[in-house]
BALOBA-1460 file (C-alpha; in Angstrom, 3 decimals):
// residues 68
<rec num="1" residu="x" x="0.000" y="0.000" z="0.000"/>
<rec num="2" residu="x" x="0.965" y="3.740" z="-0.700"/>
<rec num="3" residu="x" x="1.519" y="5.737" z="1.565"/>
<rec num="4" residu="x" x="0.960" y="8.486" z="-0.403"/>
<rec num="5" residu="x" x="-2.576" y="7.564" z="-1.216"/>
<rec num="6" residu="x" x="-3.000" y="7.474" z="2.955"/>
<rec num="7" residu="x" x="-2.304" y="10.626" z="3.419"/>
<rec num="8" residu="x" x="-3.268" y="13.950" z="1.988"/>
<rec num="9" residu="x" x="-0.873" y="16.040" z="1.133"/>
<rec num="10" residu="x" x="-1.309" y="19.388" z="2.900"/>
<rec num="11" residu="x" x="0.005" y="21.635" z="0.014"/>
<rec num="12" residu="x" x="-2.236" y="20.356" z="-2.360"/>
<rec num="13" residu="x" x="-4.971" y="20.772" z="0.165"/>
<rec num="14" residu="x" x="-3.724" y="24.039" z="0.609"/>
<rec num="15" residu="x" x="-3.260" y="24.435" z="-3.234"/>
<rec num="16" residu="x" x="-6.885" y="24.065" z="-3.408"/>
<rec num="17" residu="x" x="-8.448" y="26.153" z="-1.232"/>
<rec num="18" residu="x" x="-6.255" y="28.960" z="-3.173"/>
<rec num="19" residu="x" x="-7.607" y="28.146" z="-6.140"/>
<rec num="20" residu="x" x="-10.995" y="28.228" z="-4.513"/>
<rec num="21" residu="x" x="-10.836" y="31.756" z="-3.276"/>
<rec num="22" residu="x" x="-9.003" y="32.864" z="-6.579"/>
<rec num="23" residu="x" x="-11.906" y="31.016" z="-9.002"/>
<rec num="24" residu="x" x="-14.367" y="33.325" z="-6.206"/>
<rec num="25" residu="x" x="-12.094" y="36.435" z="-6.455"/>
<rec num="26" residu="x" x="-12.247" y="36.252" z="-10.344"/>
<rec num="27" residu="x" x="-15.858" y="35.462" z="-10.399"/>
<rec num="28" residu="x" x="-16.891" y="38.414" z="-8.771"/>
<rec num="29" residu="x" x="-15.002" y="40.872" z="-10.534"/>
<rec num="30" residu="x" x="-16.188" y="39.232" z="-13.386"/>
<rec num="31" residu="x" x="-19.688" y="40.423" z="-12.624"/>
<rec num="32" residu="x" x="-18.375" y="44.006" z="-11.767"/>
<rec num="33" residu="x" x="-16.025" y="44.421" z="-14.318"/>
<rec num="34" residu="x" x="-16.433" y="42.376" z="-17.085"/>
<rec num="35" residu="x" x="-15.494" y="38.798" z="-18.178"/>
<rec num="36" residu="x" x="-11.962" y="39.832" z="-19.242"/>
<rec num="37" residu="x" x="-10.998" y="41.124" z="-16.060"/>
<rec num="38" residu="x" x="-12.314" y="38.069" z="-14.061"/>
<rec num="39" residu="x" x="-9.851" y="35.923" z="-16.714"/>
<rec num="40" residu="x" x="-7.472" y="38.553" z="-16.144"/>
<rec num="41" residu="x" x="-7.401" y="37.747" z="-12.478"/>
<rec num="42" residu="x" x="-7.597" y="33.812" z="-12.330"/>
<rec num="43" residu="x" x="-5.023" y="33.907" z="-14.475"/>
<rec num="44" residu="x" x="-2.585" y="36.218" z="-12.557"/>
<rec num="45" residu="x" x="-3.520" y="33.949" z="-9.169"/>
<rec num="46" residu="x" x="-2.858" y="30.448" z="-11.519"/>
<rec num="47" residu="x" x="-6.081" y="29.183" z="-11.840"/>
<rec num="48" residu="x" x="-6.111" y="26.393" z="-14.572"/>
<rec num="49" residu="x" x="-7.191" y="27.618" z="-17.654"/>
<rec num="50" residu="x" x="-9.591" y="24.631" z="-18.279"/>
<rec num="51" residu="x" x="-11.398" y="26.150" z="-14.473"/>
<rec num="52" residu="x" x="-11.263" y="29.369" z="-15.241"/>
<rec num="53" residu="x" x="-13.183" y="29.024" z="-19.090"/>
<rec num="54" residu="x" x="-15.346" y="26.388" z="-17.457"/>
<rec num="55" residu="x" x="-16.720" y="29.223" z="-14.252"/>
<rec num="56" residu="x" x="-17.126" y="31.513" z="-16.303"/>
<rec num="57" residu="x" x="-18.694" y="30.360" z="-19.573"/>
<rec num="58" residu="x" x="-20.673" y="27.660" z="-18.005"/>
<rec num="59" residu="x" x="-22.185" y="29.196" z="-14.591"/>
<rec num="60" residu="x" x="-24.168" y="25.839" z="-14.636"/>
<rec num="61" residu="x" x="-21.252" y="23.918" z="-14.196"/>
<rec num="62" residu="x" x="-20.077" y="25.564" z="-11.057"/>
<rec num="63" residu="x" x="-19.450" y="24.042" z="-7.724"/>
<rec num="64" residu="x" x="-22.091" y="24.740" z="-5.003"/>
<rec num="65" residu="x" x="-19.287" y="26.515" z="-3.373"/>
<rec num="66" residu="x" x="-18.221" y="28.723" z="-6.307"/>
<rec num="67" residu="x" x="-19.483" y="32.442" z="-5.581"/>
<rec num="68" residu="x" x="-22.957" y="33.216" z="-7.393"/>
């Protein structure tokens, strides 16, 4: 058995939650400023390109816990 697999590692938990608040962050000023400047911004904070076009081009395919 893995060891790895046992045990989460706390900088990609970490990693995560970054990403989390950044998709949030970017979503946000995406209402207030536009959809270029919420790209600009999860971008700039290294959200995955692949998140960032799926938030905000498909608001149906958001998490519960992305920011409406």
């Amino acid at each position: 058995m893995n060891t790895h697999d046992e045990i989460p590692n706390p900088d990609a938990t970490r990693g995560n939650k970054d990403i989390e608040a950044a998709v949030n962050r970017g979503l946000a000023i995406a209402m207030l400023k536009g959809v270029a400047a919420g790209a600009a911004l999860m971008r700039d904070e290294g959200v995955p390109l692949d998140v960032t076009a799926r938030v905000l081009i498909n608001p149906e395919l958001r998490r519960a816990s992305d920011w409406k």
